[in-house]
Backbone as CSV, one residue per row, in Angstrom:
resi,resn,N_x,N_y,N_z,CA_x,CA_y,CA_z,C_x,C_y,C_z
1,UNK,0.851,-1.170,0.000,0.000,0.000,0.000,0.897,1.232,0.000
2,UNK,0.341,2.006,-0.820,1.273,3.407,-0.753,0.784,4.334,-0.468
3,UNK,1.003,5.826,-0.239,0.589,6.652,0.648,-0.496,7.185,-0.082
4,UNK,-0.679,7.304,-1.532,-1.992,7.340,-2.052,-3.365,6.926,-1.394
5,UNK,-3.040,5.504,-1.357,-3.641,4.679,-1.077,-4.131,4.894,0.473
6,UNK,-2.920,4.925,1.070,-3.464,5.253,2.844,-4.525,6.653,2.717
7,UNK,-3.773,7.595,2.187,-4.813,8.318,2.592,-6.354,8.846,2.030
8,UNK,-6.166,7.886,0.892,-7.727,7.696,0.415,-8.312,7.127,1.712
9,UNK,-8.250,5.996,2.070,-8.729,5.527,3.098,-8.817,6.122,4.505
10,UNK,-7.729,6.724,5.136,-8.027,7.498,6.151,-9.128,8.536,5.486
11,UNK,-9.030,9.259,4.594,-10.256,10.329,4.103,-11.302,9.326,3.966
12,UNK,-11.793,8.345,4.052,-13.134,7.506,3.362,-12.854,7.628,2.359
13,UNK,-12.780,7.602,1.299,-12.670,8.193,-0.060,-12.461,6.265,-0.742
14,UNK,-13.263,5.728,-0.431,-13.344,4.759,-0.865,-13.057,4.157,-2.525
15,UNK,-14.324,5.244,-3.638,-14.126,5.520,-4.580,-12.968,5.814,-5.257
16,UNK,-12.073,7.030,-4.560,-10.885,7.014,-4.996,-9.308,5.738,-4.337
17,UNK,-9.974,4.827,-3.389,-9.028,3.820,-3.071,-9.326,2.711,-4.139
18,UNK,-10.218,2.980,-4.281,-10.820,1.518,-5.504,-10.393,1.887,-6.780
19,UNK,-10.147,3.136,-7.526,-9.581,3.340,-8.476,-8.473,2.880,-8.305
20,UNK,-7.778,3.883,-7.261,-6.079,3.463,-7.061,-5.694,2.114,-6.900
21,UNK,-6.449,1.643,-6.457,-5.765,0.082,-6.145,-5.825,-0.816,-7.421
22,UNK,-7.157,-0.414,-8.132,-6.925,-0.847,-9.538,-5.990,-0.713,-10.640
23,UNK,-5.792,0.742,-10.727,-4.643,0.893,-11.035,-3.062,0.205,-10.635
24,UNK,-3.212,0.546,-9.972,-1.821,-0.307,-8.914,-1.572,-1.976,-9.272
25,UNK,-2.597,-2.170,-9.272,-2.381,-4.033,-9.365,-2.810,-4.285,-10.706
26,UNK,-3.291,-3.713,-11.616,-3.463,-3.795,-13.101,-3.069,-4.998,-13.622
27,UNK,-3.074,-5.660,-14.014,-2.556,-6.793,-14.606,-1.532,-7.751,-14.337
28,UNK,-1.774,-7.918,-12.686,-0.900,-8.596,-11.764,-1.679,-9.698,-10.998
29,UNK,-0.956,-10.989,-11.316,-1.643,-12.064,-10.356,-1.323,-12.003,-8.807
30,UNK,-1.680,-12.949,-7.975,-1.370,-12.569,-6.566,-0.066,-13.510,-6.452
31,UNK,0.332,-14.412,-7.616,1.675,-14.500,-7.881,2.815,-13.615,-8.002
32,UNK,2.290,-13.121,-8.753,3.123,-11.945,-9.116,3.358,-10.590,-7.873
33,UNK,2.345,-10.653,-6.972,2.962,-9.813,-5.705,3.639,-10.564,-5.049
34,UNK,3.104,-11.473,-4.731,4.131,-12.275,-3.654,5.870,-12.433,-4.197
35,UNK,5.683,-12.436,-5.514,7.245,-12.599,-6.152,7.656,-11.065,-5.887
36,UNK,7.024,-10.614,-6.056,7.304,-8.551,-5.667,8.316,-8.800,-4.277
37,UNK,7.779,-9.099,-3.383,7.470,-9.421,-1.822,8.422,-9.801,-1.702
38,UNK,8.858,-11.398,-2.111,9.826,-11.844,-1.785,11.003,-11.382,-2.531
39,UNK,10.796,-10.552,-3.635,12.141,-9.681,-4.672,12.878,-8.572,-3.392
40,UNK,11.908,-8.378,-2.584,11.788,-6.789,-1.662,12.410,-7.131,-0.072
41,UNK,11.832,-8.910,-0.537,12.528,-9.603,1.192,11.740,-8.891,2.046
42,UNK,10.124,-8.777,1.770,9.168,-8.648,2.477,8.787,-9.745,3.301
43,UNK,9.080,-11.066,2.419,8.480,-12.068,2.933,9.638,-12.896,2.140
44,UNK,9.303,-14.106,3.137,10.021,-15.770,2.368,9.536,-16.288,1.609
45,UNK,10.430,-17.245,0.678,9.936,-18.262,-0.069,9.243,-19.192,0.240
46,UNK,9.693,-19.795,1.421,8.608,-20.314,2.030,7.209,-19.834,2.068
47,UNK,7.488,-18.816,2.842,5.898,-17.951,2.714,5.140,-17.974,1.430
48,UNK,5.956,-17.558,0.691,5.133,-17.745,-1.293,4.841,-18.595,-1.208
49,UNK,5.749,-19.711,-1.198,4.859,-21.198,-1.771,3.839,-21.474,-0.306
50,UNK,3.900,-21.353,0.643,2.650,-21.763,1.308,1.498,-21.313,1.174
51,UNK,1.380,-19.551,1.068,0.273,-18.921,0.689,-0.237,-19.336,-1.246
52,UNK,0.798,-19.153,-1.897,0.295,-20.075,-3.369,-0.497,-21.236,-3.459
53,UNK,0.156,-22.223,-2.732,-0.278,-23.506,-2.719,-2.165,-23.869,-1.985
54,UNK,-1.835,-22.485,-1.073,-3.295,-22.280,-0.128,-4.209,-21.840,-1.654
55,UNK,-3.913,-21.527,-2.192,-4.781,-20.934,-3.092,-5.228,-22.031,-4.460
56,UNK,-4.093,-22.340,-4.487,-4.352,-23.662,-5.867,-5.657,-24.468,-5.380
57,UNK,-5.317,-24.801,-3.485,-5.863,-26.149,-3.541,-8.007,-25.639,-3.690
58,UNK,-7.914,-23.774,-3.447,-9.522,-23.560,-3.805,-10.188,-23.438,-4.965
């Protein structure tokens, strides 16, 4: 989340968080953040493949 983003939301500004976030994630799987994530050493590999795998099996 970026500060756009925060402060749509602290304002309510819902409308304009729902644009932004659309924008933002545009043509990105939730693969493709988590690889962000772990590029950024937000998170582990581990972590990717557990949260991935949570998702395949729905």
């Amino acid at each position: 989340m970026n500060t756009q983003l925060s402060d749509s939301l602290s304002h309510n500004n819902i409308r304009e968080f729902t644009q932004l976030a659309r924008k933002q994630i545009a043509g990105k799987t939730l693969r493709d953040k988590v690889i962000d994530l772990v590029l950024a050493k937000q998170t582990t590999v581990t972590e990717a493949i557990r949260i991935s795998n949570q998702f395949d099996e729905e």
